[in-house]
KETI-116384 format. One line per 2 residues: for each residue z, x, y of C-alpha. Coordinates in steps of 0.02 Angstrom, whole numbers, padded with zeros to 5 digits. Example, Ala and Ser with C-alpha at 12.3 -4.5 7.8 and 13.67 -1.06 7.14 Angstrom:
BEGIN
00390,00615,-00225 ~ 00357,00684,-00053
This chain:
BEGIN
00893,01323,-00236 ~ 00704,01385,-00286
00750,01351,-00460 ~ 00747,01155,-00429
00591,01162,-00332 ~ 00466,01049,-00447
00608,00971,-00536 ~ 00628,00815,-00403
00455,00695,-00429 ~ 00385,00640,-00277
00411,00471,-00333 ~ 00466,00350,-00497
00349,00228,-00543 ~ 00388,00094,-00694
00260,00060,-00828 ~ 00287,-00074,-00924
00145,-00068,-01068 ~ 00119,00002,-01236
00195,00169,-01268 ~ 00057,00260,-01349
-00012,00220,-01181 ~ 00118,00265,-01099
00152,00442,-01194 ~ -00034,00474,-01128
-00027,00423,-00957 ~ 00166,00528,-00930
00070,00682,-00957 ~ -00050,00657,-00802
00055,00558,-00701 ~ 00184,00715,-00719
00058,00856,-00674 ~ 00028,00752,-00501
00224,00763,-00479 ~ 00272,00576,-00538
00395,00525,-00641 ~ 00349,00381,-00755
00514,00272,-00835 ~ 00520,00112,-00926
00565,-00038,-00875 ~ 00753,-00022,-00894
00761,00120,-00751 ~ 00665,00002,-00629
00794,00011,-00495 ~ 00738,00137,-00337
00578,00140,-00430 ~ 00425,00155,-00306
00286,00091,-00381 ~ 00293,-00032,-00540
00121,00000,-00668 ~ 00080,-00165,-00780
-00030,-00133,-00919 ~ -00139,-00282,-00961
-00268,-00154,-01051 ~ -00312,-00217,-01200
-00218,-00387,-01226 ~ -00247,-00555,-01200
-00261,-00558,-00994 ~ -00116,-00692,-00952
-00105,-00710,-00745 ~ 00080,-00809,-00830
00130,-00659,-00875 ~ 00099,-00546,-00768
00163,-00651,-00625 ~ 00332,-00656,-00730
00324,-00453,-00784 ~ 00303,-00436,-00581
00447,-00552,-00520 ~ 00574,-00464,-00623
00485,-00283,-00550 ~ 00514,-00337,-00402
00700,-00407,-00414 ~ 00724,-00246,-00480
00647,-00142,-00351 ~ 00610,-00260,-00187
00528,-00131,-00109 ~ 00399,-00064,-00239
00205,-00099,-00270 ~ 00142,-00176,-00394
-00027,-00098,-00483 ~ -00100,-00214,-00627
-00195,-00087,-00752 ~ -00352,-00195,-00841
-00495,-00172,-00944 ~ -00662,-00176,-00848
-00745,-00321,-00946 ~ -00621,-00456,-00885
-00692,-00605,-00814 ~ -00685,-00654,-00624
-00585,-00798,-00620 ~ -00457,-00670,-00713
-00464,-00553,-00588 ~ -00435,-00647,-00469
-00289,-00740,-00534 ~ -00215,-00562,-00551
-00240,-00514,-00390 ~ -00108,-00622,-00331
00028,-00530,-00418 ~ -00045,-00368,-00379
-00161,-00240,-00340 ~ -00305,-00228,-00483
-00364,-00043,-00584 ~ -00491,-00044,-00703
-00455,00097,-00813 ~ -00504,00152,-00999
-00416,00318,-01051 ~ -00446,00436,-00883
-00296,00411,-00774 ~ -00376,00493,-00603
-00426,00358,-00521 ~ -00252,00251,-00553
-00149,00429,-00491 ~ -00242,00414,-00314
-00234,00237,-00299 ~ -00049,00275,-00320
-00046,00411,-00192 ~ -00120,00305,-00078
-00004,00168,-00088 ~ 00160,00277,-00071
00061,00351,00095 ~ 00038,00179,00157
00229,00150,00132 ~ 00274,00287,00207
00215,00256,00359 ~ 00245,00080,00352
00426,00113,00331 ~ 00432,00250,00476
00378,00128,00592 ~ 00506,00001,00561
00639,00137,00561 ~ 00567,00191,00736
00555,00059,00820 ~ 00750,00002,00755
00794,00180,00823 ~ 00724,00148,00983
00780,-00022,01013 ~ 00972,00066,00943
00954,00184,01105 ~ 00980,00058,01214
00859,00151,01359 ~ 00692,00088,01427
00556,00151,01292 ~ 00353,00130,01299
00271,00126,01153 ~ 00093,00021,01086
00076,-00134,00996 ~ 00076,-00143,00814
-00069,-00267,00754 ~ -00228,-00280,00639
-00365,-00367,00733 ~ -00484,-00486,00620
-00633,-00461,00701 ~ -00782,-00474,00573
-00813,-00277,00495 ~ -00942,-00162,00538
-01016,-00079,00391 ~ -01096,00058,00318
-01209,00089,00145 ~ -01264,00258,00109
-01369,00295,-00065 ~ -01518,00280,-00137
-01594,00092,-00137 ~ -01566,00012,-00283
-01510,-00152,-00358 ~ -01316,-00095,-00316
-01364,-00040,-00155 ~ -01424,-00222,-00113
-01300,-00303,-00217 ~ -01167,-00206,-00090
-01285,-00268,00066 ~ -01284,-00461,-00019
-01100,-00473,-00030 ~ -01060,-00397,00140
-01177,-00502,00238 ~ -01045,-00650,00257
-00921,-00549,00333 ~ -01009,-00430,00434
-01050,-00403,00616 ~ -01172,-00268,00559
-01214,-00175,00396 ~ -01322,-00011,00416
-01395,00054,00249 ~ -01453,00231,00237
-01521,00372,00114 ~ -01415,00521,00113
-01262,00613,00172 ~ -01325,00692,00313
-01401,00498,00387 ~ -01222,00448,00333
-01147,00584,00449 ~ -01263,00534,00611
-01222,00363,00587 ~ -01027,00403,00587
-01031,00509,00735 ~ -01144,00379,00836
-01070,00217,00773 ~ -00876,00149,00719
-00881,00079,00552 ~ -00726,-00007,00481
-00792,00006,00301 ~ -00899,00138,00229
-00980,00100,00051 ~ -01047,00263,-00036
-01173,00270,-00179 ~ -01176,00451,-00248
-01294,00473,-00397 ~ -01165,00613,-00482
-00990,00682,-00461 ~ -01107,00827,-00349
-01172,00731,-00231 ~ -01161,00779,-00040
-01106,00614,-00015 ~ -00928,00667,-00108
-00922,00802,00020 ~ -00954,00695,00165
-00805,00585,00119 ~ -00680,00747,00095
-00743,00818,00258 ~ -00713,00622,00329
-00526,00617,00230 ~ -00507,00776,00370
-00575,00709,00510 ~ -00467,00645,00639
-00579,00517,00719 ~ -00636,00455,00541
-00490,00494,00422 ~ -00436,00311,00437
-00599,00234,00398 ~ -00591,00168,00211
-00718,00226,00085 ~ -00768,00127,-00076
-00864,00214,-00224 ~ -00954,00092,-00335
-00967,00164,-00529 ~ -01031,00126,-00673
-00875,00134,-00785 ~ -00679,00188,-00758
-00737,00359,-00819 ~ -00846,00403,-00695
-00706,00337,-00569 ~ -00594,00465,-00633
-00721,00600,-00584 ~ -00731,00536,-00402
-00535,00543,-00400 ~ -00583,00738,-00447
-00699,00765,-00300 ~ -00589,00665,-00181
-00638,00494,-00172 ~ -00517,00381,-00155
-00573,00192,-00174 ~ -00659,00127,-00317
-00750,-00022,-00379 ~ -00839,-00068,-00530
-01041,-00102,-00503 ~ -01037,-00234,-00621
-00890,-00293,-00481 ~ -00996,-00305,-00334
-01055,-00480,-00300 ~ -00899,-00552,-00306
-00765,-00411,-00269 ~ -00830,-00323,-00150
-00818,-00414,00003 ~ -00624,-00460,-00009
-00581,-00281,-00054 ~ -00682,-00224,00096
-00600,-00334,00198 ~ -00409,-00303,00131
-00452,-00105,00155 ~ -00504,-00123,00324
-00361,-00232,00388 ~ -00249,-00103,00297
-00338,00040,00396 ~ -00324,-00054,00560
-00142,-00078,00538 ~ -00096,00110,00483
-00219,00173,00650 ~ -00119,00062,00739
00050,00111,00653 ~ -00010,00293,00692
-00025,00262,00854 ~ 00149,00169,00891
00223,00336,00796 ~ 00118,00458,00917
00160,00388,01046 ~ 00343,00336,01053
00408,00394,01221 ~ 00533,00358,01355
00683,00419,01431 ~ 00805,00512,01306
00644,00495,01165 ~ 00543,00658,01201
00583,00818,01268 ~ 00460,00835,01422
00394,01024,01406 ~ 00373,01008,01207
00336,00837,01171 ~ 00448,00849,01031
00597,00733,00999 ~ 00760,00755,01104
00925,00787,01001 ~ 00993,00616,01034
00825,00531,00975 ~ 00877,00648,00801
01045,00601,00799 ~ 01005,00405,00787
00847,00421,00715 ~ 00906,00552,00575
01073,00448,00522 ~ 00946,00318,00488
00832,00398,00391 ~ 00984,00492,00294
01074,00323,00252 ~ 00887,00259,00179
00862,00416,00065 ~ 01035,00373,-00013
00969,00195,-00030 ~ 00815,00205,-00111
00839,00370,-00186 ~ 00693,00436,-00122
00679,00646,-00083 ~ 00685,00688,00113
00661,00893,00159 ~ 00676,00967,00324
00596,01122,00392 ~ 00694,01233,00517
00571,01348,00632 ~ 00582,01466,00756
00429,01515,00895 ~ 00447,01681,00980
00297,01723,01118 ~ 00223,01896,01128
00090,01949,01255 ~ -00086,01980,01179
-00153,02092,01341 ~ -00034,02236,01430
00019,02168,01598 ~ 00194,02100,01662
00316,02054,01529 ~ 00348,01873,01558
00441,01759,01441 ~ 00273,01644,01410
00370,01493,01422 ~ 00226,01396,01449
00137,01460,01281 ~ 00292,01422,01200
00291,01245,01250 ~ 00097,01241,01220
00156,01293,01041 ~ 00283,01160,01032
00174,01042,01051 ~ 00047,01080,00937
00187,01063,00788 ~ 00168,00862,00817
-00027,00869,00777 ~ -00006,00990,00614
00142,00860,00541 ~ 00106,00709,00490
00099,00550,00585 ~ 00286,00490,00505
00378,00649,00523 ~ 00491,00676,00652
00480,00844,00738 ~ 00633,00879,00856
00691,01022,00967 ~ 00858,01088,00942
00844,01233,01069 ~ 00747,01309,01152
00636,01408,01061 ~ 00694,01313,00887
00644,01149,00829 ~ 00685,01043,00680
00547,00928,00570 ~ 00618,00787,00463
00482,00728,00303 ~ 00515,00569,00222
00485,00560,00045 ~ 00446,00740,00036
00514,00852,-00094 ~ 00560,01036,-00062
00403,01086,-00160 ~ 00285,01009,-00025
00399,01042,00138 ~ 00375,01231,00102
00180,01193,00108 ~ 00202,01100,00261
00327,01248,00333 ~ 00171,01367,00282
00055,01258,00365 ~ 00150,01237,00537
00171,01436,00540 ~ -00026,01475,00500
-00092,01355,00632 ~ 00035,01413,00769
-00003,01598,00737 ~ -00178,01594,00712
-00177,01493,00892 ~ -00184,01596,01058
-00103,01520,01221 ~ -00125,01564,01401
00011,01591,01529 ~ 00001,01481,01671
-00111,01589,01771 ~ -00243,01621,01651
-00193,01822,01668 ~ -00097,01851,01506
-00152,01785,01343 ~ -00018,01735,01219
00008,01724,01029 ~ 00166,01644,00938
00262,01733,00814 ~ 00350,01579,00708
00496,01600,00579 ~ 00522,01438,00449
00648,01380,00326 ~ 00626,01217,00195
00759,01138,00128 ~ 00780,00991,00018
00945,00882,00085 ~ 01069,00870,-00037
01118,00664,-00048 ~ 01236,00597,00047
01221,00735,00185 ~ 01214,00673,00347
01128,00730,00500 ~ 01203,00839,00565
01263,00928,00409 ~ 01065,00916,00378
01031,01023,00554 ~ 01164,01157,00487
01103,01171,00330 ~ 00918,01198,00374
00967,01356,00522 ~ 01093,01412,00408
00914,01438,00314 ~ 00801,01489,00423
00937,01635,00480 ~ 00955,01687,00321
00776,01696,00268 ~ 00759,01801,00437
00904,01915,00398 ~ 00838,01947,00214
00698,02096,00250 ~ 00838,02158,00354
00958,02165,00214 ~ 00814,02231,00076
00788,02389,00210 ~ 00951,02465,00205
C-alpha cells in the first residue's frame, strides 16, 4: 500500500495550449501533486487551464474552448492563462468564460489559484451532500442558513503611500462602506483585531516584508482565515514569489483602476458564502446526527452520509482516504484510577476542530472514531492522521472534578479506499488498519 502513496494526484486539470508550454508547466504542476492531461482526457477532470498566452486574445474562442471543457467535465473550473499587457475590454470579455491569470513563465501564482479553487469546491460540494444526507434521514435536523449577504465591503489598505496605494483607495471608494489605509504590518494587525474587514489589500515592498507574514499568520487564524487578501505586483514574476511566501490573491498594479473593485467584490462574496458554508457544516445537528458526549457523527449519520460520498468518488473519480483512530485516557497525577470518560469525550471533540470544515469525523465505538476526507489522497490523510494524534496528545484534560488531570494516548491508521468500496467495507478496511499498525511493534519484539 505505501508504495502507491504519491502516485494518485490530488487532482487532473486539462490544459489546452501550446505544448512547449505545456511540457514546462507539467513539471511544476506535478511537484504540487497535479496531474496535467490534454484535452482528450477531459472527462473527471477538475479544473480545465486555457492558454491564451501569447496569441491573438479571441473572447470567440475561448468561450467555444470552454463550452466543450465544460460538456466534458460539468463540474470543473475554468482558469483562462493571459499575458499581462492585454487590454481591458479583453479582460473583461474573458472573464465571462472564466476566471483570469496573468502569467509569463513562473507557474506559482497559477498552482495556488488552483489550490484555492479545488478548496472552494470542496466544500461547496460537502455542503450539498450534507444537507441531501440530512434531508435522506428523514428526522428533525437544525442546522444555519446558507447565504452571501451584499452589503457594501469594508476594507483594508496596508503599505507604504504611494500612487498604487491610492489607486487601490480610488477604485474601492464606490463600493465601500469604509476603507482604512495604514503603514505597516503591525497597524495592519491592530486594525484586524479591532475591526471586521471583508477585503484586505496588502502592499509589501519585497517578497520579505512583514506584511507576507501577517497574511500566513491570518491564512491560520480562525477568526480571520476567511478574510480574502489581494497582493498588487508589478509583474507575474513577482506574483510567483508571493505564491512562495504564502499569498494567495494576486493582481496586476497596472490592473488596479479598473480590476480591482469587481475582484474585491467577487472574493468577498466567495468568502461570505464558504464562512457561511463552514458554518452550516459545523453545525449540523439533530437527533440521530451527532453523538451527544463527542460531538462527533453517529453511525447512522456515516452510513447515509458515507454511501453518498462513496457513490461520488466513483463518479467523478476523485481520491477519498479515511483515517481510523483510537483515544485511550491515562491519569497525569497519582490518585484513584478512573476511566476519564469525560477527558475522553473532551478529546473527541477536539478531533472536529483539528479536521477540516468538510470532513466527516464519526464515532464507531466508544473510544474509536472514524474521519472521512474528500478529495484527499493517502499521502495527505497520513498528515492529517499525524496532525489529529499531535494535537490530542500534546492536550491535557481534566476529570470532572478538577482532581485528576488527564492526557490522551491516540493510535491512527490512513487508508486510501480502493474504488468501488462501499461504506461499510470502507469502516473494515480502515480498523483492519489501525489494528494492524497497533499489533506491528508487538510482532517486531518477539
Amino acid at each position: 500500500m505505501h508504495k502507491d502513496i504519491g502516485v494518485t494526484p490530488k487532482a487532473r486539470i486539462v490544459y489546452v495550449g501550446g505544448e512547449d508550454a505545456r511540457s514546462a508547466l507539467t513539471v511544476a504542476f506535478e511537484e504540487a501533486d497535479y496531474a496535467l492531461v490534454s484535452h482528450e482526457d477531459a472527462s473527471r477532470a477538475d479544473i480545465g487551464l486555457i492558454d491564451l498566452r501569447g496569441r491573438k486574445v479571441s473572447s470567440r474562442k475561448a468561450q467555444s474552448i470552454a463550452g466543450i471543457l465544460r460538456k466534458s467535465s460539468p463540474e470543473s473550473s475554468i482558469l483562462i492563462i493571459v499575458d499581462p499587457y492585454i487590454d481591458e475590454t479583453a479582460r473583461r470579455a474573458l472573464r465571462r468564460h472564466g476566471e483570469l491569470v496573468v502569467m509569463l513563465t513562473k507557474p506559482e501564482a497559477l498552482i495556488e489559484r488552483c489550490r484555492q479553487v479545488l478548496r472552494r469546491r470542496n466544500i461547496a460540494e460537502e455542503a450539498g451532500e450534507r444537507l441531501k444526507t440530512l434531508a435522506g434521514l428523514n428526522r428533525l435536523n437544525d442546522f444555519p442558513p446558507i447565504s452571501a449577504p451584499t452589503t457594501n465591503l469594508r476594507v483594508l489598505i496596508a503599505g507604504e503611500a504611494g500612487p498604487i496605494a491610492l489607486n487601490a483607495l480610488n477604485a474601492l471608494k464606490p463600493i465601500t462602506e469604509q476603507c482604512v489605509c495604514v503603514f505597516s504590518a503591525g497597524q495592519a494587525l491592530r486594525a484586524v483585531e479591532s475591526m471586521r474587514f471583508d477585503v484586505a489589500i496588502f502592499l509589501p515592498r519585497r517578497d520579505s516584508d512583514p506584511l507576507m507574514s501577517l497574511a500566513r499568520s491570518l491564512r491560520r487564524h480562525p477568526k480571520h482565515a476567511n478574510m480574502p487578501v489581494i497582493f498588487p505586483a508589478h509583474d507575474p514574476d513577482e506574483s510567483a514569489a508571493y505564491a512562495l511566501r504564502g499569498a494567495m490573491d494576486f493582481l496586476l498594479a497596472g490592473h488596479i483602476a479598473t480590476d480591482l473593485g469587481p475582484k474585491a467584490q467577487l472574493s468577498a462574496r466567495r468568502a461570505r458564502l464558504l464562512k457561511s458554508m463552514r458554518r452550516f457544516l459545523q453545525a449540523c445537528e439533530g437527533e440521530g446526527v451527532r453523538d451527544a458526549a463527542s460531538g462527533a457523527f453517529t453511525s447512522a449519520f456515516l452510513t447515509e452520509h458515507g454511501a453518498r460520498l462513496c457513490a461520488r468518488a466513483d463518479q467523478s473519480g476523485r481520491a477519498l482516504a479515511m483515517i481510523a483512530l483510537r483515544i485511550e485516557t491515562e491519569s497525569k497525577e497519582h490518585g484513584e484510577a478512573e476511566p476519564g470518560r469525560r477527558a475522553l469525550h473532551q478529546a473527541a471533540r477536539l478531533i472536529n476542530r483539528v479536521t477540516r470544515a468538510e470532513d466527516t469525523a464519526a464515532r464507531v465505538a466508544t473510544d474509536t472514531f472514524f474521519v472521512l476526507l474528500p478529495s484527499t489522497t493517502e499521502k495527505n490523510a497520513e498528515k492529517a492522521a499525524a496532525r489529529i494524534q499531535g494535537v490530542l496528545e500534546n492536550t491535557v484534560f481534566r476529570s470532572a472534578n478538577d482532581h485528576l488531570l488527564y492526557g490522551v494516548h491516540v493510535e491512527t491508521a490512513a487508508v486510501a479506499r480502493p474504488e468501488g468500496m462501499c461504506i461499510e467495507e470502507c469502516v473494515a478496511l480502515a480498523l483492519t488498519a489501525l489494528r494492524e499498525s497497533t499489533q506491528a511493534p508487538a510482532i517486531g519484539a518477539s
